[in-house]
N, C-alpha and C positions, 0 to 999 in steps of 0.2 A: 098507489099506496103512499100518503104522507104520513112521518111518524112526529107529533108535534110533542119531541124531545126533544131540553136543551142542553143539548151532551155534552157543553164546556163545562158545566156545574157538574159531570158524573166526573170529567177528568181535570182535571187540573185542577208551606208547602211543607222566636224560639224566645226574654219574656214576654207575658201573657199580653196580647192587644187589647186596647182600652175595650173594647168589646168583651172581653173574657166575663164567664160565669163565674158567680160566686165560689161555686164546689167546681172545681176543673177533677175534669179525669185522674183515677187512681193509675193511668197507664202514664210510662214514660216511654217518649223515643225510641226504639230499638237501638242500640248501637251500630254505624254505620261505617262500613269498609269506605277508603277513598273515593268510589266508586259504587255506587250502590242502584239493582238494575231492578226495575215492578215490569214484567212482560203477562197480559192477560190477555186471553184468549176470550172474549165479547160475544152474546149473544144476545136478541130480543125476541120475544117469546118464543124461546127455544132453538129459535133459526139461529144459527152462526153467522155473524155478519161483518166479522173483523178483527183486529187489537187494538190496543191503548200501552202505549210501552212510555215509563216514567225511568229518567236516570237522574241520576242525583250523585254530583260531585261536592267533595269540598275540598278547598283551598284555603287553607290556613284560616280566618275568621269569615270568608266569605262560601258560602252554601251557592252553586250555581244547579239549575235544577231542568230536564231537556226532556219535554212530552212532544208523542206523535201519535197520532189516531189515524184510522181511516175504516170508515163503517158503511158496507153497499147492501141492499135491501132489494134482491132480484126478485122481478116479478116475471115470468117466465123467461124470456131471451133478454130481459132490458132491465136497466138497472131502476129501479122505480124511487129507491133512494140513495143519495151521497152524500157522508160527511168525512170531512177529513180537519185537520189539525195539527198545525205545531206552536208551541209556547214555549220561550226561553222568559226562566225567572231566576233571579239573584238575592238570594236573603243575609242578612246578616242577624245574627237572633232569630228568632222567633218572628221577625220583623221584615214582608216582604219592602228588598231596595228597589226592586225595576221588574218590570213585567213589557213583554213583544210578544203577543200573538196573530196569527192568522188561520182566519177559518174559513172553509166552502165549502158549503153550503147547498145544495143545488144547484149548481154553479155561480151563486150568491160570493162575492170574497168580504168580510169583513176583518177591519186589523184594532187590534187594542193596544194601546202605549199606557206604561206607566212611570215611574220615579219618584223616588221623596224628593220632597223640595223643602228646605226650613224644617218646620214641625209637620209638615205633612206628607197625605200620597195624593199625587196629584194624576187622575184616570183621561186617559183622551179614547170616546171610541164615538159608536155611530152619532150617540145623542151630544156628542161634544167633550167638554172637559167638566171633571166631578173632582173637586176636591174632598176628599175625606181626612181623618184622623192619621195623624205620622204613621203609624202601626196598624199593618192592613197582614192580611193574608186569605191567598187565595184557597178555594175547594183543592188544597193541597191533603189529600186523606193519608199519605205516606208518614204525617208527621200528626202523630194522635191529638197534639193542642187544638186542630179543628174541634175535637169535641167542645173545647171551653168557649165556643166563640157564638157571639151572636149576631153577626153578619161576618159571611165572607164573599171576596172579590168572584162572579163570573169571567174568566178569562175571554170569553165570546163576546159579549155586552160593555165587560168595562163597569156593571153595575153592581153596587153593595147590594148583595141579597140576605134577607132576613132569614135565620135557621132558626130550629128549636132542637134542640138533643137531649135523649134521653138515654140511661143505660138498663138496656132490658133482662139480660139476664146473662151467665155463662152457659157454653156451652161446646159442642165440636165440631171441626168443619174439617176435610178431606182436601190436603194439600200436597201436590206434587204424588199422590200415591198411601201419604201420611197423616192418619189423624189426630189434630192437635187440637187440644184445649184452649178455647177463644174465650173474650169477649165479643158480646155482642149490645153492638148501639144502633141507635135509629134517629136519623138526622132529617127533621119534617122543614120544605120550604113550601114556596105556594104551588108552586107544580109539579113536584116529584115528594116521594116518602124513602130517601135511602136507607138501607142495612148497611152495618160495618161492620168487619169482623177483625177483628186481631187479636196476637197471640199473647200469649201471658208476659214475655218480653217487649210487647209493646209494637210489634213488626206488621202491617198490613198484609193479611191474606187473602181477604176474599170482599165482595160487595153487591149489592142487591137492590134495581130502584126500579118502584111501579110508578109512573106517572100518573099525572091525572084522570090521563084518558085511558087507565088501563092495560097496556104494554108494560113489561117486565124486561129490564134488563140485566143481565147476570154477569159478572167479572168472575172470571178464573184462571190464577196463577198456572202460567205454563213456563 
């Protein structure tokens, strides 16, 4: 079984990046404890096949931001697939400052470096180094300005990927036990169609992405 999902763009963060949409989202931020922990419980159609745990510190003007995955996909006794990940990112604003990931892959390891340099963000991953625009931000979904953006950074790749976001409607989703009144938006790239869901405070709780080929991956706050 290979699942041809690219699962740094599910996981992995403050002004708007020259990318920002016209109409940015009516949600703001959640307000955040020193410490602020996203622990989901991952599954792909339906099978359980791991977590994704996002912390997010800050330190007086500096946002540092600490992901770790790891997703196995048993096919009888054997593990048919593995991905795992960690990403350290440091924003200041709305604006990521540095980005270090490592991913493997089926036992593939690939690493992405970032940093502003001058006015820019300057990406080193497999295809080399991409310079883009000073003010980047990664498929950070904990921090609702994704919505307004119209590329964000793959932590995996290192590459500006194209979004569209739109906001579909309100509604309610079943958290920790409790059902709260969300929005919901829908953020289209070229290989995946994800759901977002967050609360009227603006807080991340829940996410939904059908890939191109099909497979449905489900986030749920544990």
């Amino acid at each position: 079984m290979r699942l041809s999902i690219p699962l740094a763009a599910l996981g992995i963060a403050f002004a708007l990046a020259p990318h920002a949409l016209a109409d940015a989202p009516s949600l703001a931020p959640a307000p955040l404890e020193p410490a602020h922990e996203w622990r989901f419980a991952v599954s792909i159609d339906a099978i359980p096949v791991g977590e994704h745990r996002y912390v997010v510190t800050d330190e007086g003007e500096v946002r540092r931001v600490s992901v770790d995955a790891r997703f196995r996909v048993h096919l009888l006794v054997v593990d048919a697939y593995v991905w795992e990940q960690h990403v350290d990112e440091t924003w200041r604003g709305n604006c990521l400052a540095s980005l270090a990931s490592r991913t493997v892959e089926q036992g593939r390891v690939t690493t992405v470096a970032g940093h502003v340099r001058d006015d820019a963000f300057v990406v080193r991953g497999a295809k080399g180094e991409v310079v883009l625009p000073g003010c980047q931000m990664t498929f950070a979904y904990w921090n609702p300005q994704v919505l307004a953006q119209r590329e964000l950074i793959n932590a995996q790749t290192g590459e500006a990927t194209p979004v569209e976001v739109e906001h579909l409607h309100d509604d309610t989703q079943a958290v920790r036990g409790v059902t709260l009144p969300t929005q919901h938006w829908r953020m289209r790239t070229a290989r995946n169609t994800i759901e977002l869901w967050y609360s009227t405070a603006g807080d991340w709780v829940a996410m939904r992405t059908t890939t191109r080929d099909g497979h449905v991956v489900v986030y749920r706050l544990v």
